[in-house]
N, C-alpha and C positions, 0 to 999 in steps of 0.2 A: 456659453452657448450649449443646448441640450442637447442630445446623441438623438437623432431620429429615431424612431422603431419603423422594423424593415417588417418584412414576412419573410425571415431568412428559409424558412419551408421550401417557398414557390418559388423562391431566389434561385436558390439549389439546386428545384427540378431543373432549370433552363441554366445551369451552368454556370450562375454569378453569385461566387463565393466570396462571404465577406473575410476580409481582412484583418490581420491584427491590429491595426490602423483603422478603427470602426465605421469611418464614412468612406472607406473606399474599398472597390471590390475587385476582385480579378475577375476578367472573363474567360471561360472555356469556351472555346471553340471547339463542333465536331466537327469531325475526319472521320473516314473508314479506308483502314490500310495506309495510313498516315500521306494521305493524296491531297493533293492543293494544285490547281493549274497555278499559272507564274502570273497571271493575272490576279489571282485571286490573293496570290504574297503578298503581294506592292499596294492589294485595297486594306488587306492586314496590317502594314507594316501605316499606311497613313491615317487609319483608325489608331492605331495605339502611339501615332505623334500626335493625333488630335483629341484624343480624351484620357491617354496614359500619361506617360514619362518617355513618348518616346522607343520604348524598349519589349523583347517578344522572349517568351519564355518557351522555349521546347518541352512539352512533357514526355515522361515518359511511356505514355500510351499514343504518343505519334501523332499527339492534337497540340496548338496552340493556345497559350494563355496571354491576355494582355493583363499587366496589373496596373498597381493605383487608375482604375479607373472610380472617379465620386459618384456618390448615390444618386447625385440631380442629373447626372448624366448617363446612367445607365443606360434607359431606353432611348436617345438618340445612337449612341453608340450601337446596340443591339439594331437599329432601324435600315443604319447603314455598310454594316455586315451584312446583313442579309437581302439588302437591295444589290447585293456581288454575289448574292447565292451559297454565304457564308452563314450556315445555320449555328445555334449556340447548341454548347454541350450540354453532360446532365452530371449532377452529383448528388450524395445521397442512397438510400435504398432503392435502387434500382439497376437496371443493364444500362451499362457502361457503352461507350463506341468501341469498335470492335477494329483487333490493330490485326496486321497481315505483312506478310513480309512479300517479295516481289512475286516467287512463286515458278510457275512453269512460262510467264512471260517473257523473262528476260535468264533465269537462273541457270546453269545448266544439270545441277541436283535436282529443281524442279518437277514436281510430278504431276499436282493439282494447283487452274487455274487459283489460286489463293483470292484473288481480288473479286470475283465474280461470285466464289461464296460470302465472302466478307460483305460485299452488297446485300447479298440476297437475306442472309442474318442482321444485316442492321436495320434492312427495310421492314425486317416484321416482328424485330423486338427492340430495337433503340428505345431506351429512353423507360421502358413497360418497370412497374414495380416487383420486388421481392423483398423478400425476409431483409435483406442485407445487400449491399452492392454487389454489381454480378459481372464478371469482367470475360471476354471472349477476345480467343485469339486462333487466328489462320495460320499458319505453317507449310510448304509445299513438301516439307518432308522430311525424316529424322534428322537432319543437322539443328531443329529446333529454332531455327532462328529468331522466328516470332514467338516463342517460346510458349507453344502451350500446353505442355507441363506443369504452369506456372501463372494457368487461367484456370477462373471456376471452370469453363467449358473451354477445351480444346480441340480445333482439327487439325490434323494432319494428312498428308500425302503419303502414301507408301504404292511401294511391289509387292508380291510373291514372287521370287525370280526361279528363271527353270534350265538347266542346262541341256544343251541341243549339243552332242556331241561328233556329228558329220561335220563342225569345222573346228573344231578343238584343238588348238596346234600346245594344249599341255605347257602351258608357259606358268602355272600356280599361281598368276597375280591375283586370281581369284580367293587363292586360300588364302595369301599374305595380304591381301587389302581388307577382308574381310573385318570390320571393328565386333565382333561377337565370336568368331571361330563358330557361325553357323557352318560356312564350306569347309567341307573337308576330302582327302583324295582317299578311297576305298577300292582295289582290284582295277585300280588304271581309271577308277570313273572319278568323277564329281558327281559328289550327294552332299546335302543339303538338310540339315538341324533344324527344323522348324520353330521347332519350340524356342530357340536363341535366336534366329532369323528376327530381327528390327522391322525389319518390311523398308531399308532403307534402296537407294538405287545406285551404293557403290560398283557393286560387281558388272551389272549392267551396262553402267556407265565409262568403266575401267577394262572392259573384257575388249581387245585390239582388235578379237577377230568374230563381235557379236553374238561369241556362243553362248554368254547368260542371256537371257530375254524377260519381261515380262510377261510372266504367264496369266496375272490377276494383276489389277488397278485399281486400287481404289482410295479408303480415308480410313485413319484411325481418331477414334472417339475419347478424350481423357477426360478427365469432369474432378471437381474439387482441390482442380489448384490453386495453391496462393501462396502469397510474400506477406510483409509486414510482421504484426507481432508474434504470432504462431504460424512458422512458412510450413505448407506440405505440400509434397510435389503430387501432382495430377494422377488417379487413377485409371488406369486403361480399361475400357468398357468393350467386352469380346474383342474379336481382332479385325482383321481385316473389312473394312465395307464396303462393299463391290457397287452400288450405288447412290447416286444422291439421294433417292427419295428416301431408301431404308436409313440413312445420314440423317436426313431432317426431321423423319418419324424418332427417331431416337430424342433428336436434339428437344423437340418438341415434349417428348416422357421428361427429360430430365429436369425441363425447367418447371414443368406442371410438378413435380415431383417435390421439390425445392420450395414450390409456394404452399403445397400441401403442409410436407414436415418440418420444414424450417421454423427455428424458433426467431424471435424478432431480434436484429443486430447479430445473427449466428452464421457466418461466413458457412459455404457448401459443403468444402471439404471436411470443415468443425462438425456439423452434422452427420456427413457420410460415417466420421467417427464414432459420429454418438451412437447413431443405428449402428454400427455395424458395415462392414466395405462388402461383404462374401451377402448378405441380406442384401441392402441395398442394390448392389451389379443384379442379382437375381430377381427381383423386383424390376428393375428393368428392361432386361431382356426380354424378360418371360412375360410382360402382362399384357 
């Protein structure tokens, strides 16, 4: 029997990755923030008894894969995924579903809702082409958990925190909790290192008698993360962002940016190198 020819191309865009086993393909399913109602498991889990093995793969960008699904059954399969409102993934040179950790919903580190950006980024670039795959990740705040360090584009959550010293009862868990030794006690006060300040919301959240506070709120911007065969950890682009719009105008430069100079197959942060990090960040900011 002859091996069909596919359009493994168009395949790819919508998530169905051929296999080492050349008539059968896995499906990607998207997610944003790795979210599935328990409806939507149980129509996943009877799709991949009825066109796989049975069996559900976790990835690790917080979407699901059904494998050995066969070539003549692809688009049934695809047909009734998404009559449960289960859309397919994307693979290939383009933006990736965008993963997010729980955030200010439920976390108590939490700073920024996570899931509500993670929507708002998937709705208006899922799936869009670049250079090379483009992977986004939500974070509510330096513990990293959704680790966007470690995405071409990353948000995060942070403080500027500020000490109020009318209830200060000087207990130092401020200095000793500190992961940077930003706080420090000078002349009976708390003062504060900026330049070492993470913008995380330890002290705040740890201070008994609420004398850190947040005095600013907003996102930090990282860009040209990645894993795989050459890992580089994510560049921080200026600091603090006090709001979403100047958030999305940035995020919006960067990826125009990326399909401008990107060469074809050349991951973001390979680039960021190629140009230059101190050029590119200023380019940036500044245009």
């Amino acid at each position: 029997m002859s091996t069909p020819e596919f359009d493994l191309v168009a395949l790819k865009k919508v998530g169905m990755i051929q296999q080492k086993q050349s008539e059968y393909f896995a499906l990607r399913l998207h997610a944003i923030g790795g979210d599935f109602t328990a409806e939507q498991l149980h129509r996943v889990a009877e799709v991949a008894a009825k066109y796989g093995r049975g069996e559900l793969h976790l990835s690790t960008r917080q979407g699901i894969e059904i494998h050995f699904v066969h070539y003549s059954r692809l688009e049934e399969a695809r047909q009734e995924l998404e009559a449960a409102g289960i859309a397919m993934g994307a693979c290939g040179p383009r933006i990736r579903i965008v993963v997010a950790c729980p955030g200010a919903a439920t976390c108590r580190w939490g700073i920024i809702d996570t899931k509500e950006v993670a929507k708002e980024l998937d709705a208006k670039y899922f799936r869009q082409d670049t250079p090379h795959k483009f992977k986004m990740g939500v974070t509510g705040c330096p513990h990293n958990c959704a680790k966007a360090t470690e995405n071409d584009l990353g948000v995060m959550g942070g403080i500027l925190p500020a000490w109020q010293s009318e209830s200060c009862i000087h207990c130092d868990l401020c200095v000793n909790s500190c992961p940077t030794g930003a706080i420090y006690k000078e002349n009976n006060e708390y003062r504060l290192d900026e330049s070492k300040c993470i913008y995380c919301s330890i002290c705040t959240s740890n201070c008994p008698v609420d004398s850190w506070v947040a005095a600013k709120k907003g996102y930090l911007l990282w860009i040209g993360g990645t894993m795989g065969k050459i890992p580089r950890l994510g560049t921080k682009l200026g600091n603090l962002i006090e709001t979403k719009e100047r958030l999305y105008e940035l995020i919006e430069r960067v990826i125009a940016y990326y399909r401008k100079n990107g060469r074809k197959r050349e991951r973001f942060g390979h680039m960021i190198d190629r140009i230059g990090e101190q050029q590119v960040k200023e380019e940036l900011l500044n245009e």
